[in-house]
N, C-alpha and C positions, 0 to 999 in steps of 0.2 A: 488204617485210621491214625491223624496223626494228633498226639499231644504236646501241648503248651507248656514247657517246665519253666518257662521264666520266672511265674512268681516266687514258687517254692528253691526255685532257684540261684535266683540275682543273675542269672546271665542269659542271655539269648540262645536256649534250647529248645529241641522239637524233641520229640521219641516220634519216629516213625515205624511201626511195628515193634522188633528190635534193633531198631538202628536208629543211634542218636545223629541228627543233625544240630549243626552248628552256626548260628545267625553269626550279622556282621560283628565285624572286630574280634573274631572266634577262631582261629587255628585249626582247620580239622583235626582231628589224630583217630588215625586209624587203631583199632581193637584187638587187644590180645583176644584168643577165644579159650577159655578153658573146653576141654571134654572129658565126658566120664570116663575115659579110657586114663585121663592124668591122675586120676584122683579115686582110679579102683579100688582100692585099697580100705576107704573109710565108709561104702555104703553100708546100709543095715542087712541088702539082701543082693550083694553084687554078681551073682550070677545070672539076675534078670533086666542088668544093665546095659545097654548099647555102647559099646565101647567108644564110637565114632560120633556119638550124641554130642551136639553145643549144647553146655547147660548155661554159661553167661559169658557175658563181654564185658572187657577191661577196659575202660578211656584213661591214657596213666596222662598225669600233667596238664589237668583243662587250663587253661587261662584265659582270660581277656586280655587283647593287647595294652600294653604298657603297665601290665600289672607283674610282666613276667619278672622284672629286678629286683623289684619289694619279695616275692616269693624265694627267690634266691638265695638273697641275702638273709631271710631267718630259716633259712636250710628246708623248706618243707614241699608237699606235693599236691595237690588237688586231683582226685580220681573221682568217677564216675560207672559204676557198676550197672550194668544193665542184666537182671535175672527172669527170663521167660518163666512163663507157672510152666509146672513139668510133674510128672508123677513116676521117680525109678523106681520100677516094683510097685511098693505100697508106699515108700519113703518118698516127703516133699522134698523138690530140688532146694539145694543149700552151695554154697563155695565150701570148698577142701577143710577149712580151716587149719589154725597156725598161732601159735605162740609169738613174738617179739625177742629181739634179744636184750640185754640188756644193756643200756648206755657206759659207753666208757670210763671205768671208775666210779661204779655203781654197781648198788645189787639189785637194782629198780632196771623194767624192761622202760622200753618206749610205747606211750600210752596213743590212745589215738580218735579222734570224735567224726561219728556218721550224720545224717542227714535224711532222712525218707525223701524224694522227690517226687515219687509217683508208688500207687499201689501200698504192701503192707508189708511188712518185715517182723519175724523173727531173729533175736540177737541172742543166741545162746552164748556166754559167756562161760568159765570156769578159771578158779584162781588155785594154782599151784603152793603147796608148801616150799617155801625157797630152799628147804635143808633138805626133808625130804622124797621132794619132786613129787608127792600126795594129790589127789585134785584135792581140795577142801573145802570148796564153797561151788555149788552155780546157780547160776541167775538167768531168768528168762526176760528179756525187755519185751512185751511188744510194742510196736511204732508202727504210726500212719504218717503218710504225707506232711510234711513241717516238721513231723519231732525229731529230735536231735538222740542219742546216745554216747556215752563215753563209753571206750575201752579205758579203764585204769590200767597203773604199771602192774605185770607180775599175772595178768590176765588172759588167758587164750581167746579166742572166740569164734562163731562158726555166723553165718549168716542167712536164714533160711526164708524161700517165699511160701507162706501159705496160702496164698490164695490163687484165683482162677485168674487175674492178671498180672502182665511185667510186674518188677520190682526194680524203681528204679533209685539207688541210692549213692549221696557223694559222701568224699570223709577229705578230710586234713589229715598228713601224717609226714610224720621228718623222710626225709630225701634218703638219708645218709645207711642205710641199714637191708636186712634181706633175711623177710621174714622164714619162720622155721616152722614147716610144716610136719617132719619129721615125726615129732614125739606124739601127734596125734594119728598120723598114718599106723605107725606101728602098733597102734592100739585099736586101731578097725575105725577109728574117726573120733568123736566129742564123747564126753561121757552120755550123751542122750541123743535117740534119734527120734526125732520127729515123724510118725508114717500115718496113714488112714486104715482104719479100722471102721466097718459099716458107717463110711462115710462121714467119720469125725475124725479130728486130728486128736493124738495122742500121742506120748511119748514112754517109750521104753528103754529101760536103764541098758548102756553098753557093758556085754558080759564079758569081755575084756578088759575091763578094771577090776583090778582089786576089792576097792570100795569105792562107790557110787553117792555121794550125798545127795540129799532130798532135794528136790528140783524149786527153789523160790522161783515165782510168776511177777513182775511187775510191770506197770505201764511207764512210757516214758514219761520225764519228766524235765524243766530245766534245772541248767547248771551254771548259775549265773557269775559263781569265780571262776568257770571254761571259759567263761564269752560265748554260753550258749543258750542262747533264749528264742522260744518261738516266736514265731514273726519277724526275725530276723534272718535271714539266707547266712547260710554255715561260707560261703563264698562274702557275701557282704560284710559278715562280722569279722574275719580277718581282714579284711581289707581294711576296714574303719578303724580297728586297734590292733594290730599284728604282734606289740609286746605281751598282750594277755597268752595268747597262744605259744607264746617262750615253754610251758612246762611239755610239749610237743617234741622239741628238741631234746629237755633236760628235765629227765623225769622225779627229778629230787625238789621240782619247782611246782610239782603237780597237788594242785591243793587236796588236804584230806579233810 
């Protein structure tokens, strides 16, 4: 079955099962694929995981042609995630999750804004103590189709599908960097994992943390000092003012 992502998109997409097609003036680019075998380390019950399982595809760099020098020159990326629904164990499928580093001559990471395209998202979020390395806050977003989220500076975050279809989501983010999965690996993954319990989703605090803070739930919302507002395509709104998007590259720009 194929689906129509133009609107929520601003650019000529299909989703064909999972595999994004690309209309005219579109550059195909072929897929990173994650598997659980890369990312063992962070399930909640990784002995009932398939190692060899795809759990999502990566499109790194979409562009519409003659858009590709404007994106260049304010250093950034346009990705496109595509997450089949999946169940490892009792745990819904999610991406590895990872931390940012921090921009050069700053103690702020590189922040960075998603897009729902298709289906429903979970955006688990957690904010580190800069001194120290503490989780101290997390946040639950959820997001449908249209809504937008920010990762702020200084934020980790993990990406999870709940439901029984794809998840298909794009984000803006600086070019220049190489995110850090590490500190969450070594900890068995997010401070929370998402799993099914008689058929509801729930969440269970990671007992690999030291301390755990209370899980806040909120809906998405806009961010209209991002240049993020629904109704408008997260690809279109760059395109139309590219300097809003400056705090992307330089997170000391990143409005609070």
């Amino acid at each position: 079955m194929q689906t129509d992502l133009s609107a929520n998109a601003g650019l000529a997409l299909t989703l064909d099962g999972t595999e994004l097609k690309f209309g005219r003036g579109i550059a195909p680019v072929q897929p990173q694929v994650r598997l659980a075998g890369d990312m063992k380390e962070v399930f909640y019950a990784p002995a009932t995981v398939d190692p060899k399982q795809q759990l999502y595809f990566m499109y790194r760099d979409v562009h519409q042609n003659g858009d590709e020098e404007l994106i260049r020159r304010h250093g950034l990326r346009y990705d496109i995630t595509i997450i089949p629904p999946a169940l490892l164990g009792p745990e819904y499928v999610k991406t590895a999750g990872h931390y940012h580093p921090p921009a050069p001559g700053t103690k702020k990471s590189f922040p960075e804004v998603y897009e729902v395209l298709h289906g429903q998202a979970h955006y688990l979020l957690q904010r580190l103590d800069p001194e120290t390395q503490e989780v101290e806050e997390v946040v639950l977003f959820e997001a449908g189709a249209g809504d937008k989220v920010a990762i702020p500076p200084n934020w980790g975050h993990v990406t999870i599908n709940p439901s029984n279809e794809a998840l298909v989501m794009a984000n803006w983010v600086a070019a220049g960097f190489t995110s850090l999965y590490e500190p969450m690996a070594k900890l068995g993954g997010a401070a929370y994992y998402e799993v099914r319990v008689q058929g509801e989703s729930t969440f269970v605090a990671n007992p690999h943390y030291d301390y755990v803070p209370h899980l806040q739930r909120r809906l998405a919302r806009q961010y209209r000092k991002l240049g993020l507002v629904k109704g408008t395509p997260l690809y279109q709104a760059f395109i139309e003012n590219p300097e809003t998007f400056c705090y992307l590259t330089d997170p000391e720009k990143y409005p609070e």
